[in-house]
C-alpha positions in Angstrom: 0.0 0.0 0.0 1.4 3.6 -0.6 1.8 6.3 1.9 -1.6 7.6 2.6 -1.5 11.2 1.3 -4.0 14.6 2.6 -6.4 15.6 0.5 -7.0 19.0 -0.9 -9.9 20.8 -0.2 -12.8 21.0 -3.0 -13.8 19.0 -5.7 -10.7 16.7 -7.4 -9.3 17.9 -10.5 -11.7 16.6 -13.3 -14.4 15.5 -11.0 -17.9 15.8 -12.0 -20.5 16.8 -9.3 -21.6 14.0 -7.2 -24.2 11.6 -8.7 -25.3 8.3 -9.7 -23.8 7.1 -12.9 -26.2 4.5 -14.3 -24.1 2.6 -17.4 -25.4 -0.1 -19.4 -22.5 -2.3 -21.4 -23.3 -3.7 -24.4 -20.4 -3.7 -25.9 -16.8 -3.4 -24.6 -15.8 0.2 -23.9 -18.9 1.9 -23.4 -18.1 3.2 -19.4 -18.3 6.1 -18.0 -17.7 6.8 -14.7 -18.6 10.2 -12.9 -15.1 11.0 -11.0 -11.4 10.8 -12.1 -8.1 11.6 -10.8 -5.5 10.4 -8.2 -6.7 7.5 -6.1 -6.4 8.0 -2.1 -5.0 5.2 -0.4 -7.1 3.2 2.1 -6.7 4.0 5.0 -6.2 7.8 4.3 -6.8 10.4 7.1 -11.2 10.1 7.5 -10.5 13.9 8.3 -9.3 15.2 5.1 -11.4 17.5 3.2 -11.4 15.5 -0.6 -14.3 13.3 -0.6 -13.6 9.3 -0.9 -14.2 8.1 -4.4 -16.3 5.5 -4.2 -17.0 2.7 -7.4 -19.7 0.1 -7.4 -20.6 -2.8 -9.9 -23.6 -3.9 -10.1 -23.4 -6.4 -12.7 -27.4 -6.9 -12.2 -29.9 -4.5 -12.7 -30.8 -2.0 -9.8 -34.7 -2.4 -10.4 -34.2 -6.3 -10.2 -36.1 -6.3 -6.9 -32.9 -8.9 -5.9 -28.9 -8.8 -5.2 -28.5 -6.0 -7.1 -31.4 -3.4 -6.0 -30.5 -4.1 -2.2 -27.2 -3.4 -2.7 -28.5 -0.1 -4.4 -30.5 0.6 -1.8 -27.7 1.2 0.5 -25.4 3.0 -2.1 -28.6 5.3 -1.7 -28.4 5.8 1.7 -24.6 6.5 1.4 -25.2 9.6 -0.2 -27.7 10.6 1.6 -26.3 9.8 4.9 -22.3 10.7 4.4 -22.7 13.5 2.0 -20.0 15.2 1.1 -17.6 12.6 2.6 -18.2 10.2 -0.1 -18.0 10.8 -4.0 -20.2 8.3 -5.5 -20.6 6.3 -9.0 -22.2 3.0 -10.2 -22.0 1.1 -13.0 -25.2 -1.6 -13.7 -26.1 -4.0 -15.9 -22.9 -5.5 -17.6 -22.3 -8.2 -19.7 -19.7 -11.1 -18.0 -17.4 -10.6 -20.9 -17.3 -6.9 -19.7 -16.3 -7.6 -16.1 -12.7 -7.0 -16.1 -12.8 -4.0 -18.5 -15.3 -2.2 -16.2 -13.7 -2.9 -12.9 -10.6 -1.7 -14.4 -12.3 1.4 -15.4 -13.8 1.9 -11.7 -10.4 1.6 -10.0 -8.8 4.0 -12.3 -10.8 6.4 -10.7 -11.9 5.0 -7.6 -10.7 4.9 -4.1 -12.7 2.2 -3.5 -14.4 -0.3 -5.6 -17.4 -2.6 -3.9 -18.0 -5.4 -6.4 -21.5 -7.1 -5.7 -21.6 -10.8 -6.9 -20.1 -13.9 -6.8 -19.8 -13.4 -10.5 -17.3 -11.5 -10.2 -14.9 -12.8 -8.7 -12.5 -14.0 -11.2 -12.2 -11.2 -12.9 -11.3 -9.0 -9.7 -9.2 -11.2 -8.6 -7.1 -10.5 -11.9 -7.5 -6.8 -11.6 -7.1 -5.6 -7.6 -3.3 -6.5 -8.0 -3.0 -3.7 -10.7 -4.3 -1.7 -8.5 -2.3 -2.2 -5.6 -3.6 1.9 -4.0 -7.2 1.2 -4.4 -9.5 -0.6 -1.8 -11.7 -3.2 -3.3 -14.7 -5.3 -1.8 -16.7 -8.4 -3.2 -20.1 -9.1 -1.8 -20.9 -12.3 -2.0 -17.6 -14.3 -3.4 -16.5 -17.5 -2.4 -16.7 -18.1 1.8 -13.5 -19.8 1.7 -11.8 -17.3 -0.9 -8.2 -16.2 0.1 -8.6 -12.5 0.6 -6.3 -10.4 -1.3 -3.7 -7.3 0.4 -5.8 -4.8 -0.8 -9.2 -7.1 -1.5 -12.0 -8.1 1.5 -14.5 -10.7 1.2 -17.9 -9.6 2.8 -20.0 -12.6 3.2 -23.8 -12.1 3.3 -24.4 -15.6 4.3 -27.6 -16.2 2.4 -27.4 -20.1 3.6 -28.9 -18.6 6.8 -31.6 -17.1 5.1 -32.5 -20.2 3.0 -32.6 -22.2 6.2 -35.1 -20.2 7.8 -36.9 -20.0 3.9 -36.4 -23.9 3.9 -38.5 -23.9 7.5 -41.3 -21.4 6.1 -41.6 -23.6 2.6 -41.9 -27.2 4.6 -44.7 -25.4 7.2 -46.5 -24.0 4.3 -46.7 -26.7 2.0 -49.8 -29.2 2.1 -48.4 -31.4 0.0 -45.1 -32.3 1.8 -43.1 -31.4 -1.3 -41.2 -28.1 -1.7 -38.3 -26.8 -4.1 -35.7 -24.5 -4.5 -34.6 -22.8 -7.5 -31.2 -20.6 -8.1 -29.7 -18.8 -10.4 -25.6 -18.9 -11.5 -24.4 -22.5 -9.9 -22.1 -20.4 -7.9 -20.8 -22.0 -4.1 -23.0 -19.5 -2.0 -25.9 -20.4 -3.8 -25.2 -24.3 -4.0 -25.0 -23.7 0.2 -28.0 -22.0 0.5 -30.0 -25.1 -1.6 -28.4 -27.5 0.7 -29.7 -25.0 4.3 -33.0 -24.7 2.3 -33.6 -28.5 2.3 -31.8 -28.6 6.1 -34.5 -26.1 6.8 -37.3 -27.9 5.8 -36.2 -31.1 7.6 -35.5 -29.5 10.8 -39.3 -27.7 10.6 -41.4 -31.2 9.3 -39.2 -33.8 9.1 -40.3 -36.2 6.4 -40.5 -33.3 3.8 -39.9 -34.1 0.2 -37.3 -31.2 -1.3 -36.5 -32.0 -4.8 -33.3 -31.6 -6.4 -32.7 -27.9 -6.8 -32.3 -26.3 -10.2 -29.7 -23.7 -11.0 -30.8 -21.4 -14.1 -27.2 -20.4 -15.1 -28.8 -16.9 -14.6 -30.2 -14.8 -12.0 -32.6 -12.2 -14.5 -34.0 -14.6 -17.0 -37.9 -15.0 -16.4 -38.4 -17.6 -18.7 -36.3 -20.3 -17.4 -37.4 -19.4 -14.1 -40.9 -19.9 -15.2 -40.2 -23.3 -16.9 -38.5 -24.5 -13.6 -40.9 -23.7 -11.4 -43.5 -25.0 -13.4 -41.2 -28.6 -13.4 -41.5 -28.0 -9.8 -44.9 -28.0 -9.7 -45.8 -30.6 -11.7 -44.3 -33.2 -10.0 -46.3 -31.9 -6.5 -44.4 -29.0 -4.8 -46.6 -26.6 -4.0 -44.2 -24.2 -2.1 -40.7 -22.7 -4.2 -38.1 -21.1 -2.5 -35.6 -19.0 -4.9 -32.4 -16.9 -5.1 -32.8 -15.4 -8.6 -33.2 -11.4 -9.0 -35.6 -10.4 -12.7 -36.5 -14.4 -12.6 -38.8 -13.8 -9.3 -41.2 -12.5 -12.3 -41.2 -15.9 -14.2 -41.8 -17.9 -10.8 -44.3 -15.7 -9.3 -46.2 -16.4 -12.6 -46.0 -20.3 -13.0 -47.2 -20.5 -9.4 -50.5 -17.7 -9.9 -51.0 -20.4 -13.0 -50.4 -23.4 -10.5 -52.4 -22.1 -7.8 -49.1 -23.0 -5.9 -46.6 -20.3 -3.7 -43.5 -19.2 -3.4 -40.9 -17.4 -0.8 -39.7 -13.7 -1.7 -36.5 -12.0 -1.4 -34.3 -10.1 -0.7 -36.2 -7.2 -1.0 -39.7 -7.7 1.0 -42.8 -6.7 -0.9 -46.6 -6.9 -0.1 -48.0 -10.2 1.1 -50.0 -10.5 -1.9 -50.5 -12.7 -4.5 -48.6 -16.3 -4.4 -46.1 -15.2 -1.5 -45.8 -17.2 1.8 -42.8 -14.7 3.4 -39.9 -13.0 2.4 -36.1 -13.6 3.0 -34.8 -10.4 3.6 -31.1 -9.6 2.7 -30.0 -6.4 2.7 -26.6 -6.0 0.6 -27.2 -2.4 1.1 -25.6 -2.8 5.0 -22.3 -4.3 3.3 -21.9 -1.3 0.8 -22.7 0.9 3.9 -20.0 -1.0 5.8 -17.5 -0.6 3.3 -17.3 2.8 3.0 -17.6 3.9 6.2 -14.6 1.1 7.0 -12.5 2.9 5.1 -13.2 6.3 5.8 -13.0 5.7 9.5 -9.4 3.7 9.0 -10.8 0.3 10.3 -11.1 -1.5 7.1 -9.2 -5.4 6.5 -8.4 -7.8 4.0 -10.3 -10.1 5.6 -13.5 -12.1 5.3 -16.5 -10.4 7.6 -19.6 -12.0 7.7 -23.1 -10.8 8.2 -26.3 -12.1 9.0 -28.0 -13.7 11.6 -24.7 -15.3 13.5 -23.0 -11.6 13.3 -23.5 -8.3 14.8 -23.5 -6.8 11.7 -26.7 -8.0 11.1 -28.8 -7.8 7.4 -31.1 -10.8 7.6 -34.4 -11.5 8.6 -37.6 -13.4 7.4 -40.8 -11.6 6.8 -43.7 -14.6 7.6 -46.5 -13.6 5.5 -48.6 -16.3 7.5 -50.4 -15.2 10.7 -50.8 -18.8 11.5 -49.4 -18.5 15.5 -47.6 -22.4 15.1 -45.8 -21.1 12.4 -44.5 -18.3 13.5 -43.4 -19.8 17.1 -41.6 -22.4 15.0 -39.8 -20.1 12.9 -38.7 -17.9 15.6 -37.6 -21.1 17.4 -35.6 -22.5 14.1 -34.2 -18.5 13.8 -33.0 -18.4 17.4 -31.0 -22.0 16.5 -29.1 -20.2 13.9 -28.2 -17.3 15.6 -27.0 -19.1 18.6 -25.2 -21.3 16.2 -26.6 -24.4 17.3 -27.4 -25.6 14.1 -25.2 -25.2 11.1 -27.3 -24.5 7.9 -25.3 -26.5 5.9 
């Protein structure tokens, strides 16, 4: 890391005024990001008068009522919150063959660059070493990745989350079949099947969960619908999900089934085919992020959240006012959180 250097007061040479950049690649070199010039070193004085420039990818879409609109939600509150401490941009909705470009593009004029998505990984891994004076986070890479000097892993630990949506789907269901449907085969979300089914087990032992199907991607509502359907036609009658845009393909093969589904991570109205919502705000992590560095207390490290950390960022909303089911799950959520039972 290089000497942490003051900061000058006022805007930094070439920077635009401070507001959301919203960039859609679709093709390779078509990024602009709102702030340029020098990079401040992690771990520069929080005092200083130049605001932090701060970078986000959002590989998803920020109206995909998932991942990537949580995670938006708190860059929101960044700026509204740390004003003129912070000098925000974000990039959304980039093709994978576009990662490395774009996160090259962010720490060229970034201080610190959030990546959100296992997705991602690969490609920031190649890039945070060229960039050996920026700060860079991933939300939701690999649990057991390696962290990097100047790279931190911030673990949202969604396998919690499907445990507890496992629980909900297993009391819900009539039929004592439920299923769980994902969208990139990445680790996390191969974990949180496996907590989903532990889930159901621990809440109605005997429940049938049936293999879980991985879309190969998180926004496509058409092979969500077509899985869900598969789902139901074979007798589950209760789907639990981590997709983002494919929640729209789900929600309308189970309308069509008569049939229900869990929400997430963003809680909506208890309308319609939902049973409850997992809630899991990626917005806390970005929060966390900045204000780690600008306070001097960030690591290269791997931090969880969720329901076994203080940091917090999970909860289920129960849709159901059926009493037994909500005494169980608050029982089954208290295991967690104790860590008396593993989720996977």
């Amino acid at each position: 890391m290089r000497t942490p250097h003051p900061r000058t007061a006022g805007p930094r040479p070439g920077a635009t005024a401070r507001r959301p950049l919203m960039v859609a690649l679709g093709a390779a070199g078509l990024l602009a990001l709102a702030a340029c010039g020098t990079p401040a070193a992690s771990g520069s004085d929080p005092a200083a008068d130049e605001p932090l420039a701060v970078g986000v990818f959002l590989p998803g879409s920020t109206s995909d009522t998932g991942f990537m609109q949580s995670a938006y939600l708190g860059y929101q509150r960044v700026e509204e919150e740390l004003g003129g401490e912070v000098d925000m941009s974000f990039v959304e909705e980039v093709a994978a063959a576009d990662y490395e470009q774009t996160l090259v593009r962010l720490a060229g004029s970034s201080d610190l660059v959030v990546s959100v998505g296992g997705q991602t990984d690969a490609d920031l891994r190649k890039v945070a070493p060229q960039f050996p004076d920026v700060t860079f986070v991933e939300i939701g890479g690999p649990a057991d990745a390696e962290p990097l000097e100047n790279l931190a892993y911030y673990d949202p630990q969604q396998a919690e989350a499907e445990y507890l949506s496992g629980a909900v789907a297993a009391l819900s269901s009539s039929t004592g079949k439920v299923g769980f449907i994902g969208g990139v085969e990445l680790p996390a979300i191969v974990n949180a099947s496996v907590a989903f089914a532990n889930g159901a087990e621990a809440a109605v032992p005997g429940t049938t969960v049936v293999t879980p199907q991985f879309l190969g991607d998180f926004n496509d509502p058409a092979k969500a619908k077509q899985a869900a359907a598969a789902n139901f036609g074979v007798g589950v009658d209760v789907v639990g999900q981590i997709v983002n845009l494919g929640k729209q393909g789900i929600e309308q093969a189970a309308s069509d089934a008569g049939t229900a589904m869990i929400g997430g991570p963003i809680p909506g109205e208890c309308t319609g085919p939902y049973v409850g919502y997992v809630r899991t705000d990626i917005g806390t992590e970005v929060e966390y992020a900045v204000r780690s560095v600008l306070d001097g207390t960030w690591e290269a490290a791997q931090v969880p959240f969720g329901l076994t950390s203080e940091r917090g960022g999970t909860e289920f909303v129960l849709c159901d006012d059926d009493p037994e089911i909500a005494d169980t799950l608050a029982t089954i959520t208290d295991s967690v959180a104790s860590g008396d039972v593993a989720p996977y």
